[in-house]
TORPA-4810 file (N, C-alpha, C, O; in nm, 3 decimals):
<nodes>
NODE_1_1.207_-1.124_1.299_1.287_-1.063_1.196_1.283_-0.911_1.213_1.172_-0.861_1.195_X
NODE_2_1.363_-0.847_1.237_1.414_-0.682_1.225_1.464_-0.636_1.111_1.581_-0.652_1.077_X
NODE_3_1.367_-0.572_1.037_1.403_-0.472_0.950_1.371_-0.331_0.973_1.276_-0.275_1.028_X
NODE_4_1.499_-0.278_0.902_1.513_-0.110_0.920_1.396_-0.071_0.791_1.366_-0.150_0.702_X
NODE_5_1.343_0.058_0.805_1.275_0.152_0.704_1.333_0.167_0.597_1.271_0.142_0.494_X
NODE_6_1.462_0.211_0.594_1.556_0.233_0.499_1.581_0.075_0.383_1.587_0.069_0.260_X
NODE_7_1.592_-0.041_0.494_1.515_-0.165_0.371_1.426_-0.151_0.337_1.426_-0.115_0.220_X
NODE_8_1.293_-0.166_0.401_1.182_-0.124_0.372_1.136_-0.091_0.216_1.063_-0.143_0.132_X
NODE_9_1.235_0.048_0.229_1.172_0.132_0.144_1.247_0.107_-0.014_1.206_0.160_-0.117_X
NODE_10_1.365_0.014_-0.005_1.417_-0.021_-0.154_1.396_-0.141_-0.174_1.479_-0.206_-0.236_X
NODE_11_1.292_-0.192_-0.131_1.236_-0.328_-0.190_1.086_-0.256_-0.254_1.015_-0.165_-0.211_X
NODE_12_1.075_-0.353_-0.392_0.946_-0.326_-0.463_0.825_-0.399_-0.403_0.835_-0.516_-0.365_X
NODE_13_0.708_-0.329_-0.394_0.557_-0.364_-0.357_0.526_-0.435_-0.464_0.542_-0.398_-0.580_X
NODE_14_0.467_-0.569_-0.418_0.399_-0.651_-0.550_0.304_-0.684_-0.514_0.302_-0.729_-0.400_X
NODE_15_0.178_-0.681_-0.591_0.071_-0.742_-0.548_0.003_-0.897_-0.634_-0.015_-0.923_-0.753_X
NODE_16_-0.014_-0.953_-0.537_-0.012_-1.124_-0.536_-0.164_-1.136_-0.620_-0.212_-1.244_-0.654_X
NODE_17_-0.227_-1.004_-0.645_-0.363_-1.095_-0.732_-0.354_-1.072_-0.855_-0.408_-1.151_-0.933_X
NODE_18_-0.293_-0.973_-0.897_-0.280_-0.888_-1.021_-0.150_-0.875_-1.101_-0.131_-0.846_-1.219_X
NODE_19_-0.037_-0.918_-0.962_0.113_-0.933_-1.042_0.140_-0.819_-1.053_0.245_-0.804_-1.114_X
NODE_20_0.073_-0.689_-1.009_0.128_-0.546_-1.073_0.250_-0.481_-0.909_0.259_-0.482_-0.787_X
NODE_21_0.295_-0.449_-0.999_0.407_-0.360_-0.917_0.392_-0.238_-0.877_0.429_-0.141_-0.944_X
NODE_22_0.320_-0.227_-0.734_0.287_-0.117_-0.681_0.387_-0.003_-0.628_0.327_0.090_-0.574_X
NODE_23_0.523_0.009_-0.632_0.596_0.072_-0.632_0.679_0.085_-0.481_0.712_-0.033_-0.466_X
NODE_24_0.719_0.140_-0.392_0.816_0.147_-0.352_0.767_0.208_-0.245_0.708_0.314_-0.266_X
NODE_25_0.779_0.146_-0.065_0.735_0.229_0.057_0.754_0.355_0.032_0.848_0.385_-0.042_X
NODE_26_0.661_0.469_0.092_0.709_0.609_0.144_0.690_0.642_0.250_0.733_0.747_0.298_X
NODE_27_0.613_0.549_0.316_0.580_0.562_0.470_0.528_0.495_0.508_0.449_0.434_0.436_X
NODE_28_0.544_0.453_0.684_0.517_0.305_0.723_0.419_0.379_0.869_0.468_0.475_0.928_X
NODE_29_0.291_0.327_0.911_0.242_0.384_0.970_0.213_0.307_1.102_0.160_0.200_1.072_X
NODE_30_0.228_0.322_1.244_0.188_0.265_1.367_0.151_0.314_1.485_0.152_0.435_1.505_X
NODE_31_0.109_0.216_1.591_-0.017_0.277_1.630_0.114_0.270_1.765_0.192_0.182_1.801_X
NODE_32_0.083_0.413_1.810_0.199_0.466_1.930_0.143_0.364_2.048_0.214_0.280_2.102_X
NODE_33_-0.010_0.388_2.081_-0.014_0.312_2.187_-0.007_0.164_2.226_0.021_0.119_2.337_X
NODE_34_-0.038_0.093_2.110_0.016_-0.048_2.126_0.142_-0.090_2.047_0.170_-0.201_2.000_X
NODE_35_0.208_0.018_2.045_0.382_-0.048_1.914_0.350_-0.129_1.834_0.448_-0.198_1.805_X
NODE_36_0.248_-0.162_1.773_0.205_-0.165_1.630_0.178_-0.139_1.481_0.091_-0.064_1.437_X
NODE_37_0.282_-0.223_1.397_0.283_-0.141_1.280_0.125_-0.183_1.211_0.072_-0.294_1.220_X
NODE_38_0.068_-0.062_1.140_-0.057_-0.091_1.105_-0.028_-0.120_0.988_-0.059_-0.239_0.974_X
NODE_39_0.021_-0.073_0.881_0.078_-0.073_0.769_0.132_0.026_0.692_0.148_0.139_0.738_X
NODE_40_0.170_-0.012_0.540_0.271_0.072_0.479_0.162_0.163_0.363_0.056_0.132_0.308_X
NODE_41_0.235_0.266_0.360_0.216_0.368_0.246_0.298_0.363_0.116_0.420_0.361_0.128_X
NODE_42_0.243_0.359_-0.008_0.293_0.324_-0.101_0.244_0.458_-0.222_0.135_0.502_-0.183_X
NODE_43_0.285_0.525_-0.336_0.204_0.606_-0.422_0.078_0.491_-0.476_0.076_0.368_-0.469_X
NODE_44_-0.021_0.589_-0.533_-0.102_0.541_-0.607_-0.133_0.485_-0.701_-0.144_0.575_-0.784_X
NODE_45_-0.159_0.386_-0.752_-0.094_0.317_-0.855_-0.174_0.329_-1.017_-0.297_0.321_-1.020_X
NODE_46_-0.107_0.345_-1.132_-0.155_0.397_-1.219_-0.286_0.506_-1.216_-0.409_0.497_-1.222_X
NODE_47_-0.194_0.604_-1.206_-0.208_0.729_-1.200_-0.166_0.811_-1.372_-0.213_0.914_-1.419_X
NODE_48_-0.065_0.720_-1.429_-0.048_0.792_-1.565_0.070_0.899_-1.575_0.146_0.914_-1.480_X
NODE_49_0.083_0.975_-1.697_0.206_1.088_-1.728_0.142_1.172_-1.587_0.204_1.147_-1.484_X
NODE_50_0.027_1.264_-1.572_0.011_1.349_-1.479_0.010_1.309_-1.326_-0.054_1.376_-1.246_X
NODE_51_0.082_1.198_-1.289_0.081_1.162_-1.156_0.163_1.282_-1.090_0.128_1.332_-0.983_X
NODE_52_0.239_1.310_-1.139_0.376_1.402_-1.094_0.312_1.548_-1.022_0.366_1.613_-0.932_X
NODE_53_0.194_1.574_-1.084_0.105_1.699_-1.026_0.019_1.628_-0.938_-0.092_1.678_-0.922_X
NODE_54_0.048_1.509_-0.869_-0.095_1.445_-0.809_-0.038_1.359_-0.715_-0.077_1.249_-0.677_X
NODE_55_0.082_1.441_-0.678_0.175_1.360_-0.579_0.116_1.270_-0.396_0.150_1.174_-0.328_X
NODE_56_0.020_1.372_-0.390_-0.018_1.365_-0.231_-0.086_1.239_-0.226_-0.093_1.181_-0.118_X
NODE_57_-0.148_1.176_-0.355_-0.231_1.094_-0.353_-0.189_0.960_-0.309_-0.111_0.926_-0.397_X
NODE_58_-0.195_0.880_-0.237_-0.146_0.707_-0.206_-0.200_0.654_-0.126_-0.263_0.698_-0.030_X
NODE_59_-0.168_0.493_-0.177_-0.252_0.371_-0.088_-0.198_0.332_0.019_-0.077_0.328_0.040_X
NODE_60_-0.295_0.297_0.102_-0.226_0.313_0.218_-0.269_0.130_0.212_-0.377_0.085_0.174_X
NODE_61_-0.118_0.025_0.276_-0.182_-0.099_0.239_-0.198_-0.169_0.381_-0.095_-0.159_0.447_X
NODE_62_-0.306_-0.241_0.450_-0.286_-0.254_0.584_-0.208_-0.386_0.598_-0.208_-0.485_0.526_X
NODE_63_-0.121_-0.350_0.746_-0.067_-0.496_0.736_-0.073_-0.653_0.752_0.013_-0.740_0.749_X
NODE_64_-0.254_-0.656_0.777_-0.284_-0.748_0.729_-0.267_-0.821_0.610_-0.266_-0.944_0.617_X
NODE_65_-0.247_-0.736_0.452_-0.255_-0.763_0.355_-0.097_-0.817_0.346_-0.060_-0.835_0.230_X
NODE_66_-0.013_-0.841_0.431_0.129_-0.824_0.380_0.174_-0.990_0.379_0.235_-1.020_0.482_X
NODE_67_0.155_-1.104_0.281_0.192_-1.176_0.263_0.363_-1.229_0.312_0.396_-1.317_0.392_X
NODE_68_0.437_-1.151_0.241_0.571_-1.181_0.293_0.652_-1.046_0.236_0.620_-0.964_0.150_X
NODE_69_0.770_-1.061_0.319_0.879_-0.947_0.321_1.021_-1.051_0.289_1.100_-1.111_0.362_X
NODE_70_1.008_-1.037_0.154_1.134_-1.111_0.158_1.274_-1.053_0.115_1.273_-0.935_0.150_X
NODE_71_1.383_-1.080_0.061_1.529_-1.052_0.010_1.502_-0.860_-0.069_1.526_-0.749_-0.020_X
NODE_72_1.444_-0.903_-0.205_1.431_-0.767_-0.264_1.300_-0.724_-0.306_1.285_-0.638_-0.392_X
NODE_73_1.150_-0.812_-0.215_1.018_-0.780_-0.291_0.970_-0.759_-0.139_1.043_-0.789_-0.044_X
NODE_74_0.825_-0.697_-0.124_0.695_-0.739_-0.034_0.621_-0.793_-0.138_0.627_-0.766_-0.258_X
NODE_75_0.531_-0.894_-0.061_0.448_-0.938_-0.147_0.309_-0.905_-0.072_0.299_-0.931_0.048_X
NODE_76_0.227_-0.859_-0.128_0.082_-0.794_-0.052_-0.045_-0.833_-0.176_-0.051_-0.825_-0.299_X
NODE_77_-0.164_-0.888_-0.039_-0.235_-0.956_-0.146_-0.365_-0.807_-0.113_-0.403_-0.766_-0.003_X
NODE_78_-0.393_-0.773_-0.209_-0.521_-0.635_-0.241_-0.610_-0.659_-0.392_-0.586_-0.697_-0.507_X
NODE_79_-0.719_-0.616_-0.318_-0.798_-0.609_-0.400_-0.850_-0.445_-0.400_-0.928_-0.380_-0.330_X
NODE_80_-0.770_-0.418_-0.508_-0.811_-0.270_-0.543_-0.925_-0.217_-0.646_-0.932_-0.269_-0.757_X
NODE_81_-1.020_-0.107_-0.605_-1.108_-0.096_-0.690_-1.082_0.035_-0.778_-1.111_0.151_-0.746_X
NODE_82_-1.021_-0.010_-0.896_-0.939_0.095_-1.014_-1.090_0.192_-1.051_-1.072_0.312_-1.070_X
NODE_83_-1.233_0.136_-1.061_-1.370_0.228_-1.105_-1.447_0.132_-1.018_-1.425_0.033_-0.949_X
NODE_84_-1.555_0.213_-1.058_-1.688_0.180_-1.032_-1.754_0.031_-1.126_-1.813_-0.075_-1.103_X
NODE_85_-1.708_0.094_-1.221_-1.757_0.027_-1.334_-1.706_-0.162_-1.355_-1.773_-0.261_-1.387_X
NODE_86_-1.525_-0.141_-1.309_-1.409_-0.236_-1.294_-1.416_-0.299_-1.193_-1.343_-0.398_-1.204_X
NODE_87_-1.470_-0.297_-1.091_-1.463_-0.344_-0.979_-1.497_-0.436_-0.934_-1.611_-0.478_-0.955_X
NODE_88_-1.384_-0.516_-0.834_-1.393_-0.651_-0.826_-1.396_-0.716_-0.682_-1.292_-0.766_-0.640_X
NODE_89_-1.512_-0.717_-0.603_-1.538_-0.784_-0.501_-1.440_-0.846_-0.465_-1.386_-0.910_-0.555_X
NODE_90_-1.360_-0.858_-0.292_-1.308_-0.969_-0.329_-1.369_-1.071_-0.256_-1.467_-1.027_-0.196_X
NODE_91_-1.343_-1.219_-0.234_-1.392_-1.349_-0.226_-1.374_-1.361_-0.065_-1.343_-1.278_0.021_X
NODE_92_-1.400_-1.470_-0.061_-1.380_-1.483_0.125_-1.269_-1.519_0.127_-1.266_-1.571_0.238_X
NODE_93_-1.161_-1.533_0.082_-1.031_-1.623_0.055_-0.951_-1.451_0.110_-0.856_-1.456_0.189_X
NODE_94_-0.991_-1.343_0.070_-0.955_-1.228_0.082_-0.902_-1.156_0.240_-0.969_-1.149_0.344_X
NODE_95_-0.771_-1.110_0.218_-0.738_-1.055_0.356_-0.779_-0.907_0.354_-0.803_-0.850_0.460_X
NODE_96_-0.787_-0.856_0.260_-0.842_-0.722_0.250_-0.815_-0.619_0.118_-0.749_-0.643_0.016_X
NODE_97_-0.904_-0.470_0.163_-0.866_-0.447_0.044_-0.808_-0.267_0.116_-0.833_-0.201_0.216_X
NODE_98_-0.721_-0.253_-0.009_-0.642_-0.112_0.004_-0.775_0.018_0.000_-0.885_0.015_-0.054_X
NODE_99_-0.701_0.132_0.087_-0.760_0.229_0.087_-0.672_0.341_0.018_-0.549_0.340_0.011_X
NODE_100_-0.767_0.448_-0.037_-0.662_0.547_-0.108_-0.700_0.640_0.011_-0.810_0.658_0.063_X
NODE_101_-0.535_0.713_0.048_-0.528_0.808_0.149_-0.485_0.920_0.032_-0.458_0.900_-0.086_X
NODE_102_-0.487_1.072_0.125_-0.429_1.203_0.107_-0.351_1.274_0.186_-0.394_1.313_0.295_X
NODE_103_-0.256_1.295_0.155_-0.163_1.352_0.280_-0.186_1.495_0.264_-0.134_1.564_0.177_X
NODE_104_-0.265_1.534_0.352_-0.263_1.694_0.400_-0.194_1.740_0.492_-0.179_1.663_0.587_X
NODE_105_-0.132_1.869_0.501_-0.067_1.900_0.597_0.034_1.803_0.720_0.065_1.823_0.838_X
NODE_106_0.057_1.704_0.628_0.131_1.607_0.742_0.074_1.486_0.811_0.126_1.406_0.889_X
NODE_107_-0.048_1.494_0.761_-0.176_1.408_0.840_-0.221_1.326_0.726_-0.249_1.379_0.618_X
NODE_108_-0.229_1.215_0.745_-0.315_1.106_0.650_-0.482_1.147_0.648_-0.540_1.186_0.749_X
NODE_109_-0.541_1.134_0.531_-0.702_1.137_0.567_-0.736_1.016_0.426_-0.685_1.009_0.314_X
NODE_110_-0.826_0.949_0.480_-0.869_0.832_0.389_-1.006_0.880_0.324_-1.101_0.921_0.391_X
NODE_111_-1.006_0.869_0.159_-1.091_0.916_0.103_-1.219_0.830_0.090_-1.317_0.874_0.030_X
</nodes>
């Protein structure tokens, strides 16, 4: 199956453990030397009114996690850790879990 970026990026991110709607590609990331997509970049998810000053911040989701790409959704299964406090192991059933990146100067760095 061949899809363009430009689909990509107007289909909504859903995530399959939580049902929450992670929002909308902004960048899709791969590895030059083996033409491999590693996975997609998405904003950060509940972030709140002040996200808008806190733009650089996003998850980067690997494409292991990517269940299916279908008509108008991705479906991606993550186990995200919202605190310290909230946080939820995930199980062996688990394909993985999201990392929060920062885009500096053009360059991804994983926090």
């Amino acid at each position: 199956m061949e899809v363009s970026f430009l689909e990509l990026k107007s289909k909504q991110v859903i995530n399959t453990v939580d049902g929450k709607c992670l929002g909308h590609i902004t960048d899709v990331i791969f590895d030059v030397v083996t033409a491999c997509t590693l996975g997609f970049v998405v904003p950060q998810p509940n972030q709140g009114f002040f996200a808008m000053f806190k733009s650089n911040r996003e998850l980067f989701i690997p494409y292991n996690c990517v269940c299916k790409i279908g008509v108008d959704v991705i479906l991606v299964e993550l186990y995200i850790d919202e605190s310290a406090s909230k946080s939820k192991q995930p199980d062996s059933r688990s394909r993985g879990g999201a990392n929060i990146i920062t885009l500096d100067n053009g360059k991804y760095t994983k926090q």
